[in-house]
BALONU-952791 format. One record per atom (N, C-alpha, C, O): atom name; x, y, z. Coordinates in Angstrom, 2 decimals. Example, Ala and Ser with C-alpha at 12.3 -4.5 7.8 and 13.67 -1.06 7.14 Angstrom:
# BALONU-952791
(site 'N' (13.19 -5.69 7.80))
(site 'CA' (12.30 -4.50 7.80))
(site 'C' (13.20 -3.30 7.80))
(site 'O' (14.24 -3.32 8.46))
(site 'N' (12.85 -2.25 7.08))
(site 'CA' (13.67 -1.06 7.14))
(site 'C' (12.90 0.03 7.87))
(site 'O' (13.41 1.14 8.04))
# end
This chain:
# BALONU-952791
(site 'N' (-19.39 29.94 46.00))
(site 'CA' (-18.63 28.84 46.58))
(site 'C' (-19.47 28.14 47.65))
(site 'O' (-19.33 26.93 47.82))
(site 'N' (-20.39 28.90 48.45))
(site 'CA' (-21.41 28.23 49.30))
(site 'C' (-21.76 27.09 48.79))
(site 'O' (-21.43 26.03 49.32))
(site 'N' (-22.60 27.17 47.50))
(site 'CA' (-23.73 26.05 47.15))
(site 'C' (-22.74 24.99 46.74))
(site 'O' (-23.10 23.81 46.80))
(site 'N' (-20.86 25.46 46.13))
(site 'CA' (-20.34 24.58 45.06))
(site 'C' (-19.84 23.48 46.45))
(site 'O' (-20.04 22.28 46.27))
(site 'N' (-19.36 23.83 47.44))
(site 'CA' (-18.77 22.92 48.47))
(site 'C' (-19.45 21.87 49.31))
(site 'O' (-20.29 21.90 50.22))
(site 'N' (-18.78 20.92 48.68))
(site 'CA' (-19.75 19.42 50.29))
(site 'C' (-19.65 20.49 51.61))
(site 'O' (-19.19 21.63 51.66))
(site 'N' (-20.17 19.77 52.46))
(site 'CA' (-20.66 20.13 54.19))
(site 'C' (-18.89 19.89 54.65))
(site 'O' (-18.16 20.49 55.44))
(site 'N' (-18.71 18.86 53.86))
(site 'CA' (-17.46 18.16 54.56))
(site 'C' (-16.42 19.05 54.26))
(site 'O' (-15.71 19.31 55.24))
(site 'N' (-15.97 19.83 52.79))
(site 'CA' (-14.96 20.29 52.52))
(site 'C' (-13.22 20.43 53.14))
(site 'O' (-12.84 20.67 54.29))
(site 'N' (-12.54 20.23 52.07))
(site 'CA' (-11.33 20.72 52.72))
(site 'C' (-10.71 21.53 51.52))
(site 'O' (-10.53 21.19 50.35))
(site 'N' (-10.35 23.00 52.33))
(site 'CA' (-9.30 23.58 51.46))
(site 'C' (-8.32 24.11 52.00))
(site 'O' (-8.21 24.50 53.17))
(site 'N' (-7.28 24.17 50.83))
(site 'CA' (-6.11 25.00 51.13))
(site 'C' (-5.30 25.89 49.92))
(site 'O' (-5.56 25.83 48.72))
(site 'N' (-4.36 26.64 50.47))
(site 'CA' (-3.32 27.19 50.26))
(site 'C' (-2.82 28.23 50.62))
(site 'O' (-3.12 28.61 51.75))
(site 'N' (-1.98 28.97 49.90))
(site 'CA' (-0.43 29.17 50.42))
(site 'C' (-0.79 30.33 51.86))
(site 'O' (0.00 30.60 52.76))
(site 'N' (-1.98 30.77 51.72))
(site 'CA' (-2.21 31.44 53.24))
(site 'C' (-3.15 30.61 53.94))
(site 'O' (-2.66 30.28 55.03))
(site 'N' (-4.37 30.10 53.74))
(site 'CA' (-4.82 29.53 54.19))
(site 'C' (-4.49 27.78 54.26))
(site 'O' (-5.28 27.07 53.63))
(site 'N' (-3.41 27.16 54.96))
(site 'CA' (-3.01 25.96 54.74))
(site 'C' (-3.98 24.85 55.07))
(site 'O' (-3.84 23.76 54.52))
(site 'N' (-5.14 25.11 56.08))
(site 'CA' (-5.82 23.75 56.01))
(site 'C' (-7.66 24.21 56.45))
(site 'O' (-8.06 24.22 57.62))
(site 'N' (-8.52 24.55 55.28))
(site 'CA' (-9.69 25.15 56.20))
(site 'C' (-10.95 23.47 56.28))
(site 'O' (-10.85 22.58 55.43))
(site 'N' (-11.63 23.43 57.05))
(site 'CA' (-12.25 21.89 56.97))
(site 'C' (-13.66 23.01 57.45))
(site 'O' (-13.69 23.93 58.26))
(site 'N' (-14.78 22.42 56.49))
(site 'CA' (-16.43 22.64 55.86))
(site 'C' (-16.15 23.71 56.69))
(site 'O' (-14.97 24.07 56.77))
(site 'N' (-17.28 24.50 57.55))
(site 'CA' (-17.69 26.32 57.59))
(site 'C' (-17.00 27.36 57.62))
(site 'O' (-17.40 28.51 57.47))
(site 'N' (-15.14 26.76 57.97))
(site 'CA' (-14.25 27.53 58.03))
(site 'C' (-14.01 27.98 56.54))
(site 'O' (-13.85 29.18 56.34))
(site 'N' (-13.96 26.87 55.16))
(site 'CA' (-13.69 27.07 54.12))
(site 'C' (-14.45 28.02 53.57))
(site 'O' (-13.99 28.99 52.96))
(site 'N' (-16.01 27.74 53.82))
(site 'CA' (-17.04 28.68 53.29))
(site 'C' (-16.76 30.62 54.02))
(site 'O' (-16.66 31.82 53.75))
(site 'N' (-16.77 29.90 54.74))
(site 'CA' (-16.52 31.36 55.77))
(site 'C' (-15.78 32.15 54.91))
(site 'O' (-16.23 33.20 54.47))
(site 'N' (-14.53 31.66 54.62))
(site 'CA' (-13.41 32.39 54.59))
(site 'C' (-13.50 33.35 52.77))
(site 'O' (-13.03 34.42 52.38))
(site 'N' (-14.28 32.36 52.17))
(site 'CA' (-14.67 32.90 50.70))
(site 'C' (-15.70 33.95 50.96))
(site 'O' (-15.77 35.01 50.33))
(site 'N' (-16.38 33.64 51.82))
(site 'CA' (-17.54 35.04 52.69))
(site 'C' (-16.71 36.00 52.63))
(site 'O' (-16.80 36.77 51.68))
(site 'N' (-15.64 36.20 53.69))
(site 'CA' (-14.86 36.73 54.26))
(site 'C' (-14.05 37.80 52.86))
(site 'O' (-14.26 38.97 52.54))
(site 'N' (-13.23 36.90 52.36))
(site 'CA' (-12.37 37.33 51.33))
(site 'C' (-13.19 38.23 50.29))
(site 'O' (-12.81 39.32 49.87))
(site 'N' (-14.54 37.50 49.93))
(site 'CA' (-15.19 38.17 48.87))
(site 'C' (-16.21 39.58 49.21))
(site 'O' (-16.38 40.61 48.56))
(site 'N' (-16.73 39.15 50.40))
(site 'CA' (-17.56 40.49 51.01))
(site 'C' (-17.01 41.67 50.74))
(site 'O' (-18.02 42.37 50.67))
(site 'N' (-16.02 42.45 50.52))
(site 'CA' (-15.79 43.46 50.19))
(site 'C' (-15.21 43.47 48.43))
(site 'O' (-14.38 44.26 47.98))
(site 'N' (-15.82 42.51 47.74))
(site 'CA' (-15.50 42.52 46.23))
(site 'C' (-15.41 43.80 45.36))
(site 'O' (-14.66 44.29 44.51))
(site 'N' (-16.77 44.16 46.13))
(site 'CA' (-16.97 45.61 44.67))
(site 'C' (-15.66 46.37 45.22))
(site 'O' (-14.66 46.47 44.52))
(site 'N' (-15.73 46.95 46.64))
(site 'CA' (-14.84 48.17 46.75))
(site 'C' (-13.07 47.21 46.48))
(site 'O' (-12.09 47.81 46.06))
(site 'N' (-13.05 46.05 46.76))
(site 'CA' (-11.52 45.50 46.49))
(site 'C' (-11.33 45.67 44.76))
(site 'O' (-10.33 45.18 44.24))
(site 'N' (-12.29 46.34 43.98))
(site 'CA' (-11.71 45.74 42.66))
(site 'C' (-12.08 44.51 42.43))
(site 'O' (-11.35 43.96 41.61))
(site 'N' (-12.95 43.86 42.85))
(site 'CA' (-11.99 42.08 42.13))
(site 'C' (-12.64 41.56 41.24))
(site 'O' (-13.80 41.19 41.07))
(site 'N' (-11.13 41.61 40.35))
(site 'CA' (-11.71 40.90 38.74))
(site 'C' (-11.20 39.26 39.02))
(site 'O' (-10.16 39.01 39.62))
(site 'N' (-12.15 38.16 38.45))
(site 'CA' (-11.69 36.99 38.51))
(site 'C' (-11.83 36.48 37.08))
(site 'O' (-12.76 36.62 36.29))
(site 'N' (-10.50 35.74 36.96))
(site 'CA' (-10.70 34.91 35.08))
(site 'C' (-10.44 33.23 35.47))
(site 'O' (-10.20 32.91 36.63))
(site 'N' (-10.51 32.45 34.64))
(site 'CA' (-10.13 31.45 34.52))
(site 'C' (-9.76 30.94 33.67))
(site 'O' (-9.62 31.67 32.68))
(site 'N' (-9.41 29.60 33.50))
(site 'CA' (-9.40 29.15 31.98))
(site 'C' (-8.40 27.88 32.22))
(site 'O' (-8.05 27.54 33.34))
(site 'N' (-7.95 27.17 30.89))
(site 'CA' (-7.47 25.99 31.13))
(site 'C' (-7.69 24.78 32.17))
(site 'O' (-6.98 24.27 33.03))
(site 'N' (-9.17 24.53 31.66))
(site 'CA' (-10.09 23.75 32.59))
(site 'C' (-9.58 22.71 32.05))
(site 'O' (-9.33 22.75 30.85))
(site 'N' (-9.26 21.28 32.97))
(site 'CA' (-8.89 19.84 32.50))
(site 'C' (-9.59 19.13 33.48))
(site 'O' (-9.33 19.25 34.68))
(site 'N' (-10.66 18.22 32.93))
(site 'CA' (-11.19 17.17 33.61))
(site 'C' (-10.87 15.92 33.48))
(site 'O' (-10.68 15.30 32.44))
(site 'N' (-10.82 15.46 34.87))
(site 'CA' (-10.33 13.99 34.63))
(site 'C' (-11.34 13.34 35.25))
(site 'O' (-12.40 13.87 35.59))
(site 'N' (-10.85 11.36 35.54))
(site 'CA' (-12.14 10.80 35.99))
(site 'C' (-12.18 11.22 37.82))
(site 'O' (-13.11 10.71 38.44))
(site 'N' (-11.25 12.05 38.57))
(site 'CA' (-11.14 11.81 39.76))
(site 'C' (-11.02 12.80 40.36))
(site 'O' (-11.33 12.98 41.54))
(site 'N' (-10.31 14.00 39.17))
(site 'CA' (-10.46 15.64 39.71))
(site 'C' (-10.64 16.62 38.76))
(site 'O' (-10.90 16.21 37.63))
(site 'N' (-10.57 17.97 38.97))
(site 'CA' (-10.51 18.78 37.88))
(site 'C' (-9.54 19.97 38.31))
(site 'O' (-9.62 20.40 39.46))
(site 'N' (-8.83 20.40 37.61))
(site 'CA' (-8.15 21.54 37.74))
(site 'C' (-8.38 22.58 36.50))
(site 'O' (-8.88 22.52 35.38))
(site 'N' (-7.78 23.52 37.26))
(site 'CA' (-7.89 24.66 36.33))
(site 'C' (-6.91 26.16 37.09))
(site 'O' (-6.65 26.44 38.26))
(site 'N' (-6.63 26.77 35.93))
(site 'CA' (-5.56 28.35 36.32))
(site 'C' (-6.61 29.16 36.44))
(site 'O' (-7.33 29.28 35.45))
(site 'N' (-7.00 30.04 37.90))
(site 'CA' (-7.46 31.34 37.43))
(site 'C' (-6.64 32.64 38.17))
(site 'O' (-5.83 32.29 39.04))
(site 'N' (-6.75 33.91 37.94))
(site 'CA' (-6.03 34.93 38.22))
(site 'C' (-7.28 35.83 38.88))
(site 'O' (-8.28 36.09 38.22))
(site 'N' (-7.11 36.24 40.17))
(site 'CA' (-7.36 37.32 40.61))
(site 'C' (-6.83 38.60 40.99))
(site 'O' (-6.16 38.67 42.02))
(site 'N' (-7.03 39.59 40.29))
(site 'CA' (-6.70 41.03 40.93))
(site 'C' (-7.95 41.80 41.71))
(site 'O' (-9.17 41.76 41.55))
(site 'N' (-7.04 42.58 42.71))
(site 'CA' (-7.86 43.48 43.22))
(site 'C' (-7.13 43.98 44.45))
(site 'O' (-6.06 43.42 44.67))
(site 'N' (-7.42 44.69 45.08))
(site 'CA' (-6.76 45.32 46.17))
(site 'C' (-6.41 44.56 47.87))
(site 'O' (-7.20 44.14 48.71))
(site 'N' (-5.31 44.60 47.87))
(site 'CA' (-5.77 43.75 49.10))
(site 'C' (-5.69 44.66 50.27))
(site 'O' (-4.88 45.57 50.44))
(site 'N' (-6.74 44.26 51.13))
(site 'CA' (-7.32 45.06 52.02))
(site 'C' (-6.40 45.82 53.58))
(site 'O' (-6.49 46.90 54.18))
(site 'N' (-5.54 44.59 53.76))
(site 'CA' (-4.47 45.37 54.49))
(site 'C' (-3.51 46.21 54.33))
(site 'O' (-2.82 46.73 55.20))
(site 'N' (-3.48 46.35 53.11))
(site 'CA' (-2.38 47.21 52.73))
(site 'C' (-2.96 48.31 51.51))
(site 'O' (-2.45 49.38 51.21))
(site 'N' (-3.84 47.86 51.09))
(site 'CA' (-4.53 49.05 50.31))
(site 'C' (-3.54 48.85 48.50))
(site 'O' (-3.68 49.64 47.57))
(site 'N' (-2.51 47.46 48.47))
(site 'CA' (-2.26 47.46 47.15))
(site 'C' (-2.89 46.40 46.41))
(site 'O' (-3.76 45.64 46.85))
(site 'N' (-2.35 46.39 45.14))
(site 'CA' (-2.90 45.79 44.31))
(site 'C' (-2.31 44.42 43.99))
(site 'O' (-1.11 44.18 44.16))
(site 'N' (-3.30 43.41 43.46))
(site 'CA' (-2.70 42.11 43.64))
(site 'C' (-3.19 41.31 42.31))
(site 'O' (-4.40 41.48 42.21))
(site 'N' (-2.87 40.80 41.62))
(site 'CA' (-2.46 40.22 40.66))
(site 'C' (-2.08 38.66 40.57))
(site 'O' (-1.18 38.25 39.84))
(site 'N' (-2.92 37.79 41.44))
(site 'CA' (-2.40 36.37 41.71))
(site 'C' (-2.64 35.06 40.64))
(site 'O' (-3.70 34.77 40.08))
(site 'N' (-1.60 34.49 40.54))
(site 'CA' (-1.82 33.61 39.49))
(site 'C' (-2.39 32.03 40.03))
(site 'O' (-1.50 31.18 40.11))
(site 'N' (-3.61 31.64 40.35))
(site 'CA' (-3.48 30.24 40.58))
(site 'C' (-3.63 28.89 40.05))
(site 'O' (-4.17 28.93 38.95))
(site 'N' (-3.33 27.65 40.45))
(site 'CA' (-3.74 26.59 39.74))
(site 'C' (-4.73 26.21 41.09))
(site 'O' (-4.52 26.51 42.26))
(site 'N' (-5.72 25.54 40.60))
(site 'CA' (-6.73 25.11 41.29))
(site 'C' (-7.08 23.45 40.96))
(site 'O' (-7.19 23.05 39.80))
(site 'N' (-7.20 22.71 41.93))
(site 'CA' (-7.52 21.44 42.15))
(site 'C' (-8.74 21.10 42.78))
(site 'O' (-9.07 21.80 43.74))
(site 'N' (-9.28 20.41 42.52))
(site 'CA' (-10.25 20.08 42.91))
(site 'C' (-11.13 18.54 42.78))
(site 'O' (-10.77 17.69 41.97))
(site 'N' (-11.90 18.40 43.36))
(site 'CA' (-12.08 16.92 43.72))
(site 'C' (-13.46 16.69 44.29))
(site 'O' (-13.75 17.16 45.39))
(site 'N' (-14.44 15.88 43.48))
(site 'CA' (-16.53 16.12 43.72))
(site 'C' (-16.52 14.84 44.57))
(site 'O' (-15.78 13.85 44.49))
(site 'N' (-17.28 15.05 45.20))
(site 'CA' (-17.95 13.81 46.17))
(site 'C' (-19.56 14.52 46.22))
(site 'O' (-19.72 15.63 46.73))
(site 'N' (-20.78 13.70 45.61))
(site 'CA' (-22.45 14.03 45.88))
(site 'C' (-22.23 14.95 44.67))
(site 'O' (-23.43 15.12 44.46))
(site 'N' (-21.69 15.62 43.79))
(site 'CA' (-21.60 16.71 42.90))
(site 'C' (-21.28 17.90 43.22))
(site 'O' (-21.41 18.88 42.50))
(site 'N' (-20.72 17.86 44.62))
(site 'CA' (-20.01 19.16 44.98))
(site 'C' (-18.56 19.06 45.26))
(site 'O' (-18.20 17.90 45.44))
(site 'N' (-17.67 19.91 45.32))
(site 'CA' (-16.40 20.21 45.34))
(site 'C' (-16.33 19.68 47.25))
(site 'O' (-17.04 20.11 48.16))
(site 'N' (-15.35 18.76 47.31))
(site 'CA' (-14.96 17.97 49.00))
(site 'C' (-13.99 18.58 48.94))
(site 'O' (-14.11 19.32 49.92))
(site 'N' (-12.81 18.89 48.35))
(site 'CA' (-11.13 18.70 48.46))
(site 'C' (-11.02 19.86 47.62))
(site 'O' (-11.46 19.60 46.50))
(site 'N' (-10.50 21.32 47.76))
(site 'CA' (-10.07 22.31 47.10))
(site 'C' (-8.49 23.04 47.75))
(site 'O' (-8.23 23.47 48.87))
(site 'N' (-7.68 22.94 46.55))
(site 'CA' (-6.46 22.96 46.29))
(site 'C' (-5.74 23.67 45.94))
(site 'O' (-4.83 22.97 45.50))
(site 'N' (-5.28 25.37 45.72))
(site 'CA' (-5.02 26.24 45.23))
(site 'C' (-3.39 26.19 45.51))
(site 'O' (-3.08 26.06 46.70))
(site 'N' (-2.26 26.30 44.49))
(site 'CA' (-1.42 26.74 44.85))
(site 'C' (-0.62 27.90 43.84))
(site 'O' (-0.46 27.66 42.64))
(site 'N' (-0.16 29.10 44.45))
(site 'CA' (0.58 30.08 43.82))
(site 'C' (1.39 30.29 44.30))
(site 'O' (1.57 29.74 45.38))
(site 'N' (2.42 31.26 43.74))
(site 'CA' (3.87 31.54 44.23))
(site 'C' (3.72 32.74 45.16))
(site 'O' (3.35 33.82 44.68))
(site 'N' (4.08 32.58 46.91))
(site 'CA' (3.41 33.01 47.85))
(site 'C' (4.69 34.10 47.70))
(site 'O' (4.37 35.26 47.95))
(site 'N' (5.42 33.98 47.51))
(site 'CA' (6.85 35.50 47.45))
(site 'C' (6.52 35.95 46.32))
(site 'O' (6.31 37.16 46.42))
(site 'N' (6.39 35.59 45.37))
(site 'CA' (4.80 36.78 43.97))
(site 'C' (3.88 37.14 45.03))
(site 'O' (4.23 38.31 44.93))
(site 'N' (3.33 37.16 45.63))
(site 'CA' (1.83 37.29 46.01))
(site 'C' (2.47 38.34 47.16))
(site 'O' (2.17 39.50 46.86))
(site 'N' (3.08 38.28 48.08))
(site 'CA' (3.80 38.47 48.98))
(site 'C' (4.28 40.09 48.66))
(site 'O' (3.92 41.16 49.15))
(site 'N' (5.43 39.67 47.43))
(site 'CA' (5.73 41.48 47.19))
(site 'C' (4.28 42.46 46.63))
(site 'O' (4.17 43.67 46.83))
(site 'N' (3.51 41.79 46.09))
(site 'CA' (2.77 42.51 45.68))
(site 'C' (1.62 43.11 46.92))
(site 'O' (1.42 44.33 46.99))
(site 'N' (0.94 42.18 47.83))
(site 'CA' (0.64 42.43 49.08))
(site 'C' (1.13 43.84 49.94))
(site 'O' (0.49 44.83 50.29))
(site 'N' (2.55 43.47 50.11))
(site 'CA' (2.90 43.86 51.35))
(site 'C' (4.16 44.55 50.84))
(site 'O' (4.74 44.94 51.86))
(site 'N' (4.87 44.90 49.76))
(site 'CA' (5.11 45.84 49.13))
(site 'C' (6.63 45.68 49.70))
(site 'O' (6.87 44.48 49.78))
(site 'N' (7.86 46.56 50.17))
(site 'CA' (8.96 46.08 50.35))
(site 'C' (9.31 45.14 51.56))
(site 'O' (10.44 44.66 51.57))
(site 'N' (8.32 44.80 52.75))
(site 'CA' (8.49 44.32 53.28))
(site 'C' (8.24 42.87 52.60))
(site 'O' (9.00 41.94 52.85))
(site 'N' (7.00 42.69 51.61))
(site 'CA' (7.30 41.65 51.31))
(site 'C' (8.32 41.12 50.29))
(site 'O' (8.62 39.94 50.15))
(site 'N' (8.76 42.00 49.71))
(site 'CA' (10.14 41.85 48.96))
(site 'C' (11.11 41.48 49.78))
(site 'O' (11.66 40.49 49.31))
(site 'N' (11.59 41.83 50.83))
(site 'CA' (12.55 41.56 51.69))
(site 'C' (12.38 40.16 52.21))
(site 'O' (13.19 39.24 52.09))
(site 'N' (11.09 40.11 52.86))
(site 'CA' (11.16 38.83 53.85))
(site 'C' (10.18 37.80 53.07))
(site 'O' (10.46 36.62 53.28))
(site 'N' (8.95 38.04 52.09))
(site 'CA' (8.57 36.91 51.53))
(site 'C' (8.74 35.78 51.68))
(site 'O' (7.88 34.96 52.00))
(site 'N' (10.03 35.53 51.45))
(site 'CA' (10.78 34.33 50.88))
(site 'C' (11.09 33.88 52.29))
(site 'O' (11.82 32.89 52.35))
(site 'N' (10.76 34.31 53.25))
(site 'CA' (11.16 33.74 54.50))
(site 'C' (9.90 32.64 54.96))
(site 'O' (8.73 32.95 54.71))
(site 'N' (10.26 31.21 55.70))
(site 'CA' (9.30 31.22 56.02))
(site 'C' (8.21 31.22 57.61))
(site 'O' (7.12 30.79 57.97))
(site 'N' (9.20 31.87 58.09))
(site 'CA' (8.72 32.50 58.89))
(site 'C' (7.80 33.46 58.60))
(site 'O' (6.87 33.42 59.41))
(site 'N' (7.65 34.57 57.51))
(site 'CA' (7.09 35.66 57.01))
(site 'C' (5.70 35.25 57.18))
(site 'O' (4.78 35.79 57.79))
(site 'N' (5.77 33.70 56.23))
(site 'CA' (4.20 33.18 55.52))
(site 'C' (3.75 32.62 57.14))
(site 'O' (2.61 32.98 57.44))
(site 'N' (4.26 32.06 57.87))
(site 'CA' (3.74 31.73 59.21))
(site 'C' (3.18 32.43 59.84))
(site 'O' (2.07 32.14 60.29))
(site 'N' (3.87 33.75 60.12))
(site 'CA' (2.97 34.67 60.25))
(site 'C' (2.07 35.59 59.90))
(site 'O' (1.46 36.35 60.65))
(site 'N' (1.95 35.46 58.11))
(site 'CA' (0.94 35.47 57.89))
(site 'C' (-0.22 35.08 57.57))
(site 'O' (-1.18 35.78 57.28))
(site 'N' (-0.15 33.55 57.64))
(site 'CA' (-1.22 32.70 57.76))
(site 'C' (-1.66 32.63 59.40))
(site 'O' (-2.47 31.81 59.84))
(site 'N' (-1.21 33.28 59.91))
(site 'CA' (-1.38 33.12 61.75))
(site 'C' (-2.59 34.77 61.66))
(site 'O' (-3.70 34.82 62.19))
(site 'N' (-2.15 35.55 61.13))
(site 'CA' (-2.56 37.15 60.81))
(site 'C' (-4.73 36.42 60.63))
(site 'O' (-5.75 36.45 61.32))
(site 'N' (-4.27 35.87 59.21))
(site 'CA' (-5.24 35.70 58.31))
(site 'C' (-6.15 34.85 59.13))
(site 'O' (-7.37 34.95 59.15))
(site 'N' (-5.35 33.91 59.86))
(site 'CA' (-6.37 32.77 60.63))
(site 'C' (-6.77 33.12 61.49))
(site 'O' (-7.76 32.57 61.97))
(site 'N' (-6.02 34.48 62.20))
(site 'CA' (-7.15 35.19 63.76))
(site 'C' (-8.04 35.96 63.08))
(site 'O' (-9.08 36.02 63.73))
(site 'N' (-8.11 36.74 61.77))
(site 'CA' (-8.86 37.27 61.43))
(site 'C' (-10.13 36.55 61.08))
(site 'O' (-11.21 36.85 61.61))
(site 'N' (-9.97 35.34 59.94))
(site 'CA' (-11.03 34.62 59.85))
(site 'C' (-12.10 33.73 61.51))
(site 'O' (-13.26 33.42 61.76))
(site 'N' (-10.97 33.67 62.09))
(site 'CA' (-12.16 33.33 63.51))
(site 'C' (-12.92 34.64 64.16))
(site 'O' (-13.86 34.52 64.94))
(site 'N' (-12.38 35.95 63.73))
(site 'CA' (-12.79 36.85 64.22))
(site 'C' (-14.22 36.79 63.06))
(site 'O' (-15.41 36.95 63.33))
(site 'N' (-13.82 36.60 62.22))
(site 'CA' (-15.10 36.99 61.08))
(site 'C' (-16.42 35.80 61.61))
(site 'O' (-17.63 35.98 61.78))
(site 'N' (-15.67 34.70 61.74))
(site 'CA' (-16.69 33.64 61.86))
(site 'C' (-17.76 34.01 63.46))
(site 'O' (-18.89 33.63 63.79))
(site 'N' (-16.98 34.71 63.98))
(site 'CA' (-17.32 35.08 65.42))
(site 'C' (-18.29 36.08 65.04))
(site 'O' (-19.28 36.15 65.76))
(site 'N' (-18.23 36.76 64.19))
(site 'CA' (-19.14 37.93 64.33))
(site 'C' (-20.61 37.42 63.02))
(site 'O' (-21.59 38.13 62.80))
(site 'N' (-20.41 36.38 62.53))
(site 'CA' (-21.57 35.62 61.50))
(site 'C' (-21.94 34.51 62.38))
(site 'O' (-21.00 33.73 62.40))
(site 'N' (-22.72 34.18 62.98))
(site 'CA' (-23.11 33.13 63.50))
(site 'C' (-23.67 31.88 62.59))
(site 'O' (-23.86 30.68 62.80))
(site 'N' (-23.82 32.70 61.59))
(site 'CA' (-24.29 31.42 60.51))
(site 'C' (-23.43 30.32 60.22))
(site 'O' (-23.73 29.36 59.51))
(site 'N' (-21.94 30.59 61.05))
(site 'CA' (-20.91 29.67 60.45))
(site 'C' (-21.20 29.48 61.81))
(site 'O' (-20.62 28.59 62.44))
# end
């Protein structure tokens, strides 16, 4: 994802709601650096190009790291080139799916709250400044 993103980038979703250029990169650092021991299998497929964006579904499983379960996420992905790299990246999945599977009955219970996702995009976003803090490359 390094080389695929403009300088400029913007991404989001359902945990990460708004990352703009080193935060975005960072955070795929971040998420992926522990790949081998998380498990993580990634697929894709149902690629559609148009003249202005491209989307596509892919599914990741693998363990997620705070909780030690297993995750199974379904996404659609958007996306959008400026220079031949990806500017504008777009992911959205069903965050109360993602949620019970995460965080197990608590996220069954409160998922659907959204307070829940607030605070866990608040969780995820001190963590990623913590990460960026300790890489100076970002």
């Amino acid at each position: 994802m390094q080389d695929c993103y403009h300088p400029e980038i913007e991404f989001s979703d359902e945990v990460f709601p708004l990352l703009k250029g080193k935060q975005a990169k960072a955070m795929w650092h971040m998420l992926l650096a522990g790949g081998k021991d998380a498990g993580l299998e990634i697929t894709y497929g149902n690629v559609k190009v148009t003249a202005d964006h491209t989307e596509c579904d892919w599914e990741a499983r693998y363990k997620f790291s705070l909780t030690g379960r297993n995750v199974y996420n379904k996404i659609h992905a958007t996306l959008w080139l400026k220079d031949d790299r990806i500017i504008k990246h777009v992911d959205r999945f069903d965050f109360y799916r993602w949620a019970r599977m995460a965080f197990g009955l608590k996220g069954l219970l409160l998922g659907w709250a959204p307070f829940f996702r607030k605070k866990v995009q608040q969780n995820v976003s001190q963590r990623l400044q913590k990460f960026i803090h300790s890489h100076p490359e970002y």
